[in-house]
C-alpha positions as CSV (number, residue, x, y, z in Angstrom):
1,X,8.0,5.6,-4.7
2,X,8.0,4.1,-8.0
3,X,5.3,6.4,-9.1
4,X,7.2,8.4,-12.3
5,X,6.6,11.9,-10.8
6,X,8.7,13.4,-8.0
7,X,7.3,12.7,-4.9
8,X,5.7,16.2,-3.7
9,X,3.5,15.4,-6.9
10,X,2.1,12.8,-5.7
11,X,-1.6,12.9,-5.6
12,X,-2.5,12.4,-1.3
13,X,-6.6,12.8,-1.4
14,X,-6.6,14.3,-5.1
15,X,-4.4,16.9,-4.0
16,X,-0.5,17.0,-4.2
17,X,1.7,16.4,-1.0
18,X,3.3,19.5,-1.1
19,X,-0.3,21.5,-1.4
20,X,-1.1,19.8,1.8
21,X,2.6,20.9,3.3
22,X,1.7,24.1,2.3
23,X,-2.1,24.6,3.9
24,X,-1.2,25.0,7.4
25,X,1.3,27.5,6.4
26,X,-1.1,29.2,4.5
27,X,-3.5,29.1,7.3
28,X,-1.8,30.4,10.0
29,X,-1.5,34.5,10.2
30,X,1.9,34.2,12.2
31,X,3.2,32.9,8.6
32,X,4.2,36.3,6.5
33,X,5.5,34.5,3.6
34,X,6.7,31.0,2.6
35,X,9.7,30.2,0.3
36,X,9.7,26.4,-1.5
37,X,12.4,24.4,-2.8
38,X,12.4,22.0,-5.0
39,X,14.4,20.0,-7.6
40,X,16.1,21.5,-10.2
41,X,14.2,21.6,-13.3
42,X,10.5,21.5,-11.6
43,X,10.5,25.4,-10.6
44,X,8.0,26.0,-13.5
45,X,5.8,22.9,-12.6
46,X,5.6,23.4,-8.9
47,X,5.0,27.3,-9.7
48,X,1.5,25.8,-11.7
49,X,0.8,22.9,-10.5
50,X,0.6,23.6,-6.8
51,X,1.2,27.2,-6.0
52,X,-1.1,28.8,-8.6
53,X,-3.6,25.8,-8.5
54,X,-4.6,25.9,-5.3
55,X,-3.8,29.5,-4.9
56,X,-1.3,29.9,-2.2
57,X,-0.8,33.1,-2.0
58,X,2.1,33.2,0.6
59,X,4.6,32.0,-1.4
60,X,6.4,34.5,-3.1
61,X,9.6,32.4,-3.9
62,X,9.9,28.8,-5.5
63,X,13.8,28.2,-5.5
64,X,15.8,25.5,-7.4
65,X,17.8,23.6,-4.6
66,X,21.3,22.6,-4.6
67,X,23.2,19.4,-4.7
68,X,22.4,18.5,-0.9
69,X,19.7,19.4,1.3
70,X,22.1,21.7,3.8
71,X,22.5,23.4,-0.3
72,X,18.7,24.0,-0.6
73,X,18.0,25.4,2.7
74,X,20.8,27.9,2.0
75,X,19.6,29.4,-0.9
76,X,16.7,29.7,0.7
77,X,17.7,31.5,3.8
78,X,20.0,33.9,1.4
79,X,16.4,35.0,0.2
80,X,15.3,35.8,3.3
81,X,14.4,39.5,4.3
82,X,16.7,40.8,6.9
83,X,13.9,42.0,9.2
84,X,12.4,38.6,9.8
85,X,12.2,37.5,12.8
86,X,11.9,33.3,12.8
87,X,12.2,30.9,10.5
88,X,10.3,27.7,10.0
89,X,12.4,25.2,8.2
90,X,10.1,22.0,6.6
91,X,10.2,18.7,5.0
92,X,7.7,18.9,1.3
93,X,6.7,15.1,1.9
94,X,5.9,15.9,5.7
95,X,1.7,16.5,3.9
96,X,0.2,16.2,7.7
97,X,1.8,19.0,10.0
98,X,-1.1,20.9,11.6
99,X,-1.6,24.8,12.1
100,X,-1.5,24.3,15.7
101,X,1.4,22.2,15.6
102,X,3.5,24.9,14.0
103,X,2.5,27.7,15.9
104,X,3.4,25.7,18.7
105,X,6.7,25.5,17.4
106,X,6.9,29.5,16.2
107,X,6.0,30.5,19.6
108,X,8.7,28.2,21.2
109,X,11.3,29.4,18.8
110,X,10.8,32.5,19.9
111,X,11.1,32.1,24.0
112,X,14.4,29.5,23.2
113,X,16.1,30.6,19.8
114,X,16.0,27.5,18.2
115,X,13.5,24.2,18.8
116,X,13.3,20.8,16.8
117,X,10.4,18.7,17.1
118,X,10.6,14.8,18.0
119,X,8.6,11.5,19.0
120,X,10.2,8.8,21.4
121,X,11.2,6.1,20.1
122,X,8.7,3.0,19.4
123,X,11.4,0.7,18.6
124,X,14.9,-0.8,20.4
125,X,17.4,0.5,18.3
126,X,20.9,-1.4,18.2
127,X,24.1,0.1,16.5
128,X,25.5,-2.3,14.6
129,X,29.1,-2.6,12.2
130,X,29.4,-2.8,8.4
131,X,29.7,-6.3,9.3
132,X,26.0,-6.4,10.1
133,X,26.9,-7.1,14.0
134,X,25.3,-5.7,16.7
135,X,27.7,-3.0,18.5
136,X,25.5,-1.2,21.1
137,X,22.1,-1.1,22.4
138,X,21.6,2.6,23.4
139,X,18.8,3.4,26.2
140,X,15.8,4.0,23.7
141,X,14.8,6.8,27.0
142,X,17.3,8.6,25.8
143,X,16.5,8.6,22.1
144,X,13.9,10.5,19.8
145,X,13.1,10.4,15.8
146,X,13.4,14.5,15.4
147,X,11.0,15.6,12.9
148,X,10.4,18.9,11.1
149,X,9.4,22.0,11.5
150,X,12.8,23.0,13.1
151,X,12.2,26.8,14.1
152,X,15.1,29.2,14.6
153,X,15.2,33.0,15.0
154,X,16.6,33.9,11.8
155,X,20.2,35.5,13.0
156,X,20.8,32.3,15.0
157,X,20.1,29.6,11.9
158,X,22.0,32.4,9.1
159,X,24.9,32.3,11.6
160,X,25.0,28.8,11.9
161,X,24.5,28.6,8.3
162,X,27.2,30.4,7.7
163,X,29.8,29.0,10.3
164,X,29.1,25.7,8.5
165,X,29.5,27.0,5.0
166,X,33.1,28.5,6.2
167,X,34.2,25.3,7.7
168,X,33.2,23.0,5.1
169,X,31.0,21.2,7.2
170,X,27.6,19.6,6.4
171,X,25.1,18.5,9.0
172,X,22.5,15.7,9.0
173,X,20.0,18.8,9.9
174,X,19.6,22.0,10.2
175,X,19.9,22.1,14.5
176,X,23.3,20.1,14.1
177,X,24.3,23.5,12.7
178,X,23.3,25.5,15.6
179,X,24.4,22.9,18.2
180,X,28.2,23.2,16.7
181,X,27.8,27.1,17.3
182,X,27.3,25.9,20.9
183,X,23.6,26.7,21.1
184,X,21.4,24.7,23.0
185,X,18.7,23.3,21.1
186,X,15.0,23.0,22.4
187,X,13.1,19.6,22.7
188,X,9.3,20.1,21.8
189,X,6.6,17.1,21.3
190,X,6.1,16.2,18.2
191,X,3.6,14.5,16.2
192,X,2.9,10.5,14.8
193,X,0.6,11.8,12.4
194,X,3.7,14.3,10.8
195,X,5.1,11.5,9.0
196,X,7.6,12.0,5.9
197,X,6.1,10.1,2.6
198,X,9.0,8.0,1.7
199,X,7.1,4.4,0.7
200,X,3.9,3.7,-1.1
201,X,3.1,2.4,2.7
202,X,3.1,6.1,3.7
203,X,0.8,7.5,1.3
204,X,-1.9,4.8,2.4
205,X,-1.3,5.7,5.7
206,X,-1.7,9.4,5.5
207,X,-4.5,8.9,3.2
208,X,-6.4,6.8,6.1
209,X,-5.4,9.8,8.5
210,X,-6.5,12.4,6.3
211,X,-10.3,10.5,6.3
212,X,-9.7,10.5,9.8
213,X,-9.5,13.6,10.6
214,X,-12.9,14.8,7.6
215,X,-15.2,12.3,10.4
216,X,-13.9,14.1,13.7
């Protein structure tokens, strides 16, 4: 981003991305307690500058992550009490997740064990080599952008955790994990408006929905 501040620090409508993350969580009473992760070094900052600013009182744990992302999610989930039932796993820079939207996905974790979130595809998308050459043009029908939350009762995603931890193996998200213990993995709509802040692009966007959604 090019801002000189980590990105959930960003200021999205004079609040910080992650505060926004955090409201619907917050909000909703099928949410018992929320655990963040962040970069190493910004426990103490995150602790002030989000959680005790804008008083989120659910969180109970901010966590330093671990060199990857599979890394951070596990020392989260090794925090987790035994006697929870699902667990709602989300992207910080994801500012525009509603409370409807994740109870949506609670309640579907719940009938099907584990559920991802996903929009089709706008775009043709072509596999191509290093080369730069165009191998395959997959059927965009049968292609989605998965998004977070991904929901998971909480034995399924700590065993699948764990399988992958014991096998060396690292995923490219957290339902890769449970589809390798030979789960099946639920579908649910997602939304356009969830996007992930990755370019200054994004933050003008989200900024424009946020407006949008003060005038309705």
């Amino acid at each position: 981003m090019k801002r000189g501040v980590s990105k959930p620090y960003l200021l999205l409508a004079q609040k910080p991305i992650l505060a926004h993350t955090l409201s619907p969580f917050e909000a909703s009473p099928l949410v018992d307690e929320v655990i963040v992760i962040v970069a190493p070094g910004e426990v103490e900052y995150c602790q002030r500058e989000v959680i005790e600013a804008f008083h989120i009182s659910k969180v109970n744990q901010v966590l330093a992550g671990g060199k990857e992302r599979q890394d951070s999610i596990w020392e989260g989930l090794k925090r987790v009490p035994p006697d929870c039932e699902i667990v709602i796993i989300h992207d910080g820079a994801r500012p525009l997740a509603t409370r409807r939207f994740i109870e949506s996905s609670i309640e579907a974790a719940r009938r099907y064990g584990a559920v991802v979130t996903a929009i089709p595809l706008k775009d043709t998308v072509k596999m191509v080599s290093r080369e730069r050459e165009v191998i395959e043009t997959p059927s965009r029908h049968m292609l989605m952008a998965i998004q977070t939350p991904q929901t998971f009762q909480f034995a399924l995603i700590r065993k699948a955790y764990e399988k992958a931890y014991r096998d060396g193996f690292y995923g490219t998200d957290d339902s890769s994990l449970v589809e390798r213990i030979g789960i099946k993995v639920r579908v649910i709509p997602g939304m356009y408006e969830n996007l992930k802040i990755t370019t200054p692009e994004d933050l003008i966007l989200a900024e424009a929905l946020l407006e949008r959604r003060k005038s309705k």
